[in-house]
C-alpha positions as CSV (number, residue, x, y, z in Angstrom):
1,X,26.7,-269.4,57.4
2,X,25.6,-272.4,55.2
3,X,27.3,-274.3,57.8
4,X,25.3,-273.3,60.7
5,X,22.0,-273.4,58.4
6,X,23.1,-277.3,57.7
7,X,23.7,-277.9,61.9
8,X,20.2,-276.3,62.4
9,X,19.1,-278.5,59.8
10,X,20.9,-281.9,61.2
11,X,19.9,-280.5,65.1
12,X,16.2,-280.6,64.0
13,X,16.3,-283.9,62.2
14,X,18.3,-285.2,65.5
15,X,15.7,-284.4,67.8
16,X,13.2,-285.7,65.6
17,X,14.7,-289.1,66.0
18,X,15.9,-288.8,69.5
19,X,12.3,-287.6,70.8
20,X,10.5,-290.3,69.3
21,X,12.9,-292.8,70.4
22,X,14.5,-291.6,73.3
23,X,17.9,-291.3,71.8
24,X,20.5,-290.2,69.0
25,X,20.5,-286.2,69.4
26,X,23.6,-286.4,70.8
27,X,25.4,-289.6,69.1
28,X,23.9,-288.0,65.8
29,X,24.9,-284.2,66.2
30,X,28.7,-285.3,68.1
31,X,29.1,-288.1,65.1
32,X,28.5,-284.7,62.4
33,X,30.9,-282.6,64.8
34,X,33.6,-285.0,64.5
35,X,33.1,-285.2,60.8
36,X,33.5,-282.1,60.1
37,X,36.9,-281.8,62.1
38,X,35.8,-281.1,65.7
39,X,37.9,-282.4,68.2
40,X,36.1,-284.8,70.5
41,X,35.8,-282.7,73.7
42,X,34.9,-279.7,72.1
43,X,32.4,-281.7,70.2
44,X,30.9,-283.4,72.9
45,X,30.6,-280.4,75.4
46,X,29.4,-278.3,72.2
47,X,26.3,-281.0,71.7
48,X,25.4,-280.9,75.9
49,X,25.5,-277.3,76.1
50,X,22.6,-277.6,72.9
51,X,21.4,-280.0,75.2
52,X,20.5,-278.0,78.1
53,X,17.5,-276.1,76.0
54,X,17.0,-279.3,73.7
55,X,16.3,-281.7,76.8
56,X,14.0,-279.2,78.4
57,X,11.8,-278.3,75.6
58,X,11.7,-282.1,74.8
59,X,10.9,-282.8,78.9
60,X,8.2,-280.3,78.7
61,X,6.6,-281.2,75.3
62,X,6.7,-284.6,76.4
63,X,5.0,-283.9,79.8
64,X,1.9,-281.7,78.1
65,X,1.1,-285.3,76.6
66,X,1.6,-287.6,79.6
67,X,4.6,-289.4,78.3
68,X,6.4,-288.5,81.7
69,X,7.4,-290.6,85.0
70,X,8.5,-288.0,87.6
71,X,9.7,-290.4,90.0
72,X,11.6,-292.6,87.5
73,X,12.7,-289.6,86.0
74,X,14.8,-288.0,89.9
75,X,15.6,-292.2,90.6
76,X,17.6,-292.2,87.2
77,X,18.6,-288.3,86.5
78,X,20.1,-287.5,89.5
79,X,22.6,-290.5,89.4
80,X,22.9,-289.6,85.4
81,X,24.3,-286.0,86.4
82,X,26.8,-287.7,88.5
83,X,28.1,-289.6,85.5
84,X,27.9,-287.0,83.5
85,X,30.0,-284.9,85.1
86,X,32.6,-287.4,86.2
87,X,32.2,-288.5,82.0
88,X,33.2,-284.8,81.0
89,X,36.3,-284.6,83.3
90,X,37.7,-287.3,82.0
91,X,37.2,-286.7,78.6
92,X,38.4,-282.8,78.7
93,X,41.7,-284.2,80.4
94,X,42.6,-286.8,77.2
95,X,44.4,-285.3,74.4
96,X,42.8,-284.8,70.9
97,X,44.7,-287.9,69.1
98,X,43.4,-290.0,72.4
99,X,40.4,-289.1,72.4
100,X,39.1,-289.1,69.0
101,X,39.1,-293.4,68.3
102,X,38.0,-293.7,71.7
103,X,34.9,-291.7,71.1
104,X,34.6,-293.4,67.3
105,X,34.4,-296.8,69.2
106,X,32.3,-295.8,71.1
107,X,30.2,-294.0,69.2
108,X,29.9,-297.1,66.9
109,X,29.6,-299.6,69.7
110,X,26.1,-297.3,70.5
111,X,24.7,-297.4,67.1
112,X,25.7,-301.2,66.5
113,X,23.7,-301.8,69.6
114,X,21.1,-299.5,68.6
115,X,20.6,-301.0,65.3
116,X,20.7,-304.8,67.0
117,X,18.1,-304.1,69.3
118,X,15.2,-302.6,67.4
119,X,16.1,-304.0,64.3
120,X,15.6,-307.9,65.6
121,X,14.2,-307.3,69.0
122,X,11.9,-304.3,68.6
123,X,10.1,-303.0,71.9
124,X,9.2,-305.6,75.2
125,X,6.3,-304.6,76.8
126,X,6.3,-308.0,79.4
127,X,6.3,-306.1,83.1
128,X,4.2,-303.7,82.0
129,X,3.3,-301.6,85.0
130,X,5.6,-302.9,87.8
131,X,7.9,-300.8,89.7
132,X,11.1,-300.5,88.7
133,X,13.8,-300.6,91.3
134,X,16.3,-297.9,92.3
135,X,18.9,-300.2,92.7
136,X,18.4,-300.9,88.7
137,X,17.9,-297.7,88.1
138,X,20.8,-295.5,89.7
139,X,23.8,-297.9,88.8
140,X,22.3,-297.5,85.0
141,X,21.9,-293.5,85.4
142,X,25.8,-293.4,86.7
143,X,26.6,-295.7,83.8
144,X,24.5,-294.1,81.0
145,X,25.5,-290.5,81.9
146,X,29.3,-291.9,82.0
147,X,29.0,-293.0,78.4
148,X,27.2,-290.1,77.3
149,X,29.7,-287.7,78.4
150,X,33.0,-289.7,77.3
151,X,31.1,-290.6,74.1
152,X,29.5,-287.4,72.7
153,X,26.0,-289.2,73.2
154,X,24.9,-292.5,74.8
155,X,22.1,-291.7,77.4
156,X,19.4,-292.4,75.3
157,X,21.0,-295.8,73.4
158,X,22.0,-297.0,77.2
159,X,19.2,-295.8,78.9
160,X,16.1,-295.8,76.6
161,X,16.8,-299.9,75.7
162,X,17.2,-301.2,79.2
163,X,13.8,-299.2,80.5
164,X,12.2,-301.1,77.3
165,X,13.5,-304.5,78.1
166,X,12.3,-303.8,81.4
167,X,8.9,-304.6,80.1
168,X,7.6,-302.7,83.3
169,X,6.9,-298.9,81.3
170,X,4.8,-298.1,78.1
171,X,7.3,-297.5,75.6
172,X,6.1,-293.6,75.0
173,X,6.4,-293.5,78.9
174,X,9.7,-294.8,78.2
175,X,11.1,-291.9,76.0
176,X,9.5,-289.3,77.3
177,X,11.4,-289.9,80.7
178,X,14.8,-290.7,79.5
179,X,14.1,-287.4,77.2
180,X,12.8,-285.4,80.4
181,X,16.1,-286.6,82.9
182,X,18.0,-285.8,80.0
183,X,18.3,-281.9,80.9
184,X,19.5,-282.9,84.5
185,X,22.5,-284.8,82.4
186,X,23.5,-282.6,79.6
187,X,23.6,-279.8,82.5
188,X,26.0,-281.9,84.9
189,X,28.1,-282.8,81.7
190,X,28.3,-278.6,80.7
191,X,29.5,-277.9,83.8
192,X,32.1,-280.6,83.8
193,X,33.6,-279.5,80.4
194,X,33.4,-276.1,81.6
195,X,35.6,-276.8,84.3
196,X,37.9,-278.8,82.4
197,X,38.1,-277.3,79.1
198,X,36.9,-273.6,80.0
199,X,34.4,-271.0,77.8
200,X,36.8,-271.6,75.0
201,X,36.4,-275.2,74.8
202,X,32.7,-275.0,73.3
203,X,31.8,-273.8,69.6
204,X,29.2,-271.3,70.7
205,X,27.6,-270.3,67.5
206,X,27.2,-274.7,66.5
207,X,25.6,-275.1,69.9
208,X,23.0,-272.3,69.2
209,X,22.7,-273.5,65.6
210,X,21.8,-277.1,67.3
211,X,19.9,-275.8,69.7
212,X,17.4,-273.6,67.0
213,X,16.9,-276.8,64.9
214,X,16.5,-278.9,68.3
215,X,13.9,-276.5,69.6
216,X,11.6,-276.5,66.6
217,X,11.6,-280.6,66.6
218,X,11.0,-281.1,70.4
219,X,7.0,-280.5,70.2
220,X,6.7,-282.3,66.9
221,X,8.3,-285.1,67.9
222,X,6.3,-285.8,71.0
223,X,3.5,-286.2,69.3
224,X,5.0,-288.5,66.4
225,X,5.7,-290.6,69.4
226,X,2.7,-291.8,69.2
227,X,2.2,-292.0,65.5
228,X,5.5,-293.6,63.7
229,X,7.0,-296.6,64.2
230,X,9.9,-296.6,66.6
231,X,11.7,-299.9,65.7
232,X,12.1,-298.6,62.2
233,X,13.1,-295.4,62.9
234,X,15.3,-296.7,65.7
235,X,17.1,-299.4,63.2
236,X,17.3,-296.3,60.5
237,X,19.3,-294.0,63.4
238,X,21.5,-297.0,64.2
239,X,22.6,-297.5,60.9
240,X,23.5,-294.4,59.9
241,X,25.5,-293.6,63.2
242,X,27.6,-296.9,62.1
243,X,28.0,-295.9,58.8
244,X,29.4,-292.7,59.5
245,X,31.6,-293.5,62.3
246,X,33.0,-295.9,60.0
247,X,34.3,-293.3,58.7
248,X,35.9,-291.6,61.7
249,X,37.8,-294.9,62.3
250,X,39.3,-295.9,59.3
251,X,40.5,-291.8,59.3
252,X,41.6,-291.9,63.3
253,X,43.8,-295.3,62.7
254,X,45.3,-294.2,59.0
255,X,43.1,-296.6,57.3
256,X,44.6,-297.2,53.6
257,X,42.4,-295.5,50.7
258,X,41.8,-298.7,49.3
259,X,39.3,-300.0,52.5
260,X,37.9,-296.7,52.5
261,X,35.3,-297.4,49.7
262,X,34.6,-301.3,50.6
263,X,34.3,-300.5,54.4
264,X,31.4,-297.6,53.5
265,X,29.7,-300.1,50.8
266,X,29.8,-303.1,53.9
267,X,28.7,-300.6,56.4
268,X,26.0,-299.2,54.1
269,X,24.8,-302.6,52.9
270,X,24.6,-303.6,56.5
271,X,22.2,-300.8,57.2
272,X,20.2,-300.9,54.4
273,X,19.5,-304.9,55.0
274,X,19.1,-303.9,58.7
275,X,16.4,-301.2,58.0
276,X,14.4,-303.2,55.5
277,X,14.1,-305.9,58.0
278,X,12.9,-303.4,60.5
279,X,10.3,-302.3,58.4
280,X,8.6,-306.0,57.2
281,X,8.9,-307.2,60.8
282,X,7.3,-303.6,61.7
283,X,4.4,-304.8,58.7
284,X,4.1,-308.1,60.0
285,X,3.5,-307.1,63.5
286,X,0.9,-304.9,62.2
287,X,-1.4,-307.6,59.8
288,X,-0.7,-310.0,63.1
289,X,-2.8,-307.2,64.7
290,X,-5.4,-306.6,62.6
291,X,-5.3,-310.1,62.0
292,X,-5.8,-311.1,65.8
293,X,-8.7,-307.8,65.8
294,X,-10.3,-309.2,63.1
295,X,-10.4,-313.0,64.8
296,X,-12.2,-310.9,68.4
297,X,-15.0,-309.7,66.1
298,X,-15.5,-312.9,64.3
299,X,-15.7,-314.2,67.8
300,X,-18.0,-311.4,69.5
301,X,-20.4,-312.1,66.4
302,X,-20.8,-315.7,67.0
């Protein structure tokens, strides 16, 4: 019982992060799964099937506050599913002792790059406005939907970053329509492990446990889009996905005990350092601002 009360608890915290930033639910809750023991199939079509209500109450929470592209959302969904599903074959037909330090790399590539790229490069907005092109955007929903499949999580840290760097949608416009095409992924990807691994192959009562905690954060967190800053909370997500797949690595190649405790001090240092940049570059974008608002009204008074 505590266990479950603990994957409502991280399901919750999960979509906190993920709808504010338009990722980490899934790299966040499969990272936890495969923690605790969960083999990486199981674990990843365990977190999709949590998804499927997760992504939709996110989708419609986000749309009741405008943060919703319809068309972007079918242009890059659709080809997602596709992804997805081909993803969740693959992955259901690799055995355990395969599967688990391909996922860990992978799972650790997506929060290195998640941590890079807000922690130094924070949000583009150049573009702002112009159309984005299907031929960007289907290639990167078969991609993206791929990963997230094979990797337990990865449409969000694929898909939310290369919409930002875009530069051509607001970033709340961003998230809420990576969250929103979301549901059309974590469906195709259910239905590919269901084929593959059958009803056995998903932890029912963890999914439902995610899903509870994932249901209660959706509406909160699209309004805190709007409120807290993503590239700190962004860099904070990133690092902890690193740190603790650091963990599944050294434990999926036999790792001695001696690098256990100097790998989680460098991965934890490495985070902390990452996250306290985030959050005086986050400051100093924000007295530039008043700074720059404060220079208008000098201006307007003369």
């Amino acid at each position: 019982m505590l266990k479950l009360v603990l994957l409502a608890l991280v399901g919750l915290a999960a979509q906190l992060v993920d709808g504010s930033l338009g990722m980490a639910y899934g790299v966040t809750s499969t990272t936890l799964l495969l923690a605790i023991g969960t083999n990486p199939a199981t674990a990843s079509a365990t977190v999709h099937l949590a998804e499927i209500g997760t992504t939709l109450a996110s989708g419609v929470s986000h749309h009741r506050f405008g943060n919703v592209d319809w068309k972007v959302v079918a242009r890059i969904g659709i080809p997602g599913a596709v992804g997805a599903f081909l993803g969740a074959t693959v992955l259901s037909k690799l055995s355990t002792e395969a599967a688990t330090p391909v996922m860990a790399l992978i799972l650790l590539a997506l929060g290195a790059y998640v941590l890079v790229r807000f922690t130094f490069f924070g949000i583009s907005t150049r573009n702002l406005g112009r159309r984005l092109q299907t031929r960007f955007l289907a290639p990167l929903g078969v991609f993206a939907g791929f990963v997230d499949a094979t990797g337990g999580g990865g449409w969000g840290p694929v898909g939310t970053p290369a919409l930002l760097a875009s530069g051509r949608m607001e970033p709340r416009k961003v998230i809420g329509t990576i969250d929103a095409s979301e549901f059309l992924v974590a469906i195709a990807a259910s239905l590919g492990f269901l084929i593959g691994l059958g009803s056995e192959g998903i932890v029912w009562s963890m999914a439902l446990a995610l899903l509870a905690g994932g249901l209660v954060a959706a509406p909160i967190a699209a309004w805190l889009v709007r409120h807290l800053p993503p590239r700190v909370l962004g860099s904070a997500a990133g690092a902890a996905i690193v740190i603790v797949n650091v963990r599944s690595l050294l434990k999926a190649f036999d790792a001695p005990q001696w690098l256990h405790a100097p790998a989680f001090v460098a991965a934890f240092a490495v985070g902390a350092a990452a996250v306290g940049w985030a959050v005086r570059a986050h400051l100093r974008a924000k007295a530039e601002a008043r700074a720059a608002a404060a220079s208008e009204d000098d201006a307007v008074v003369a």
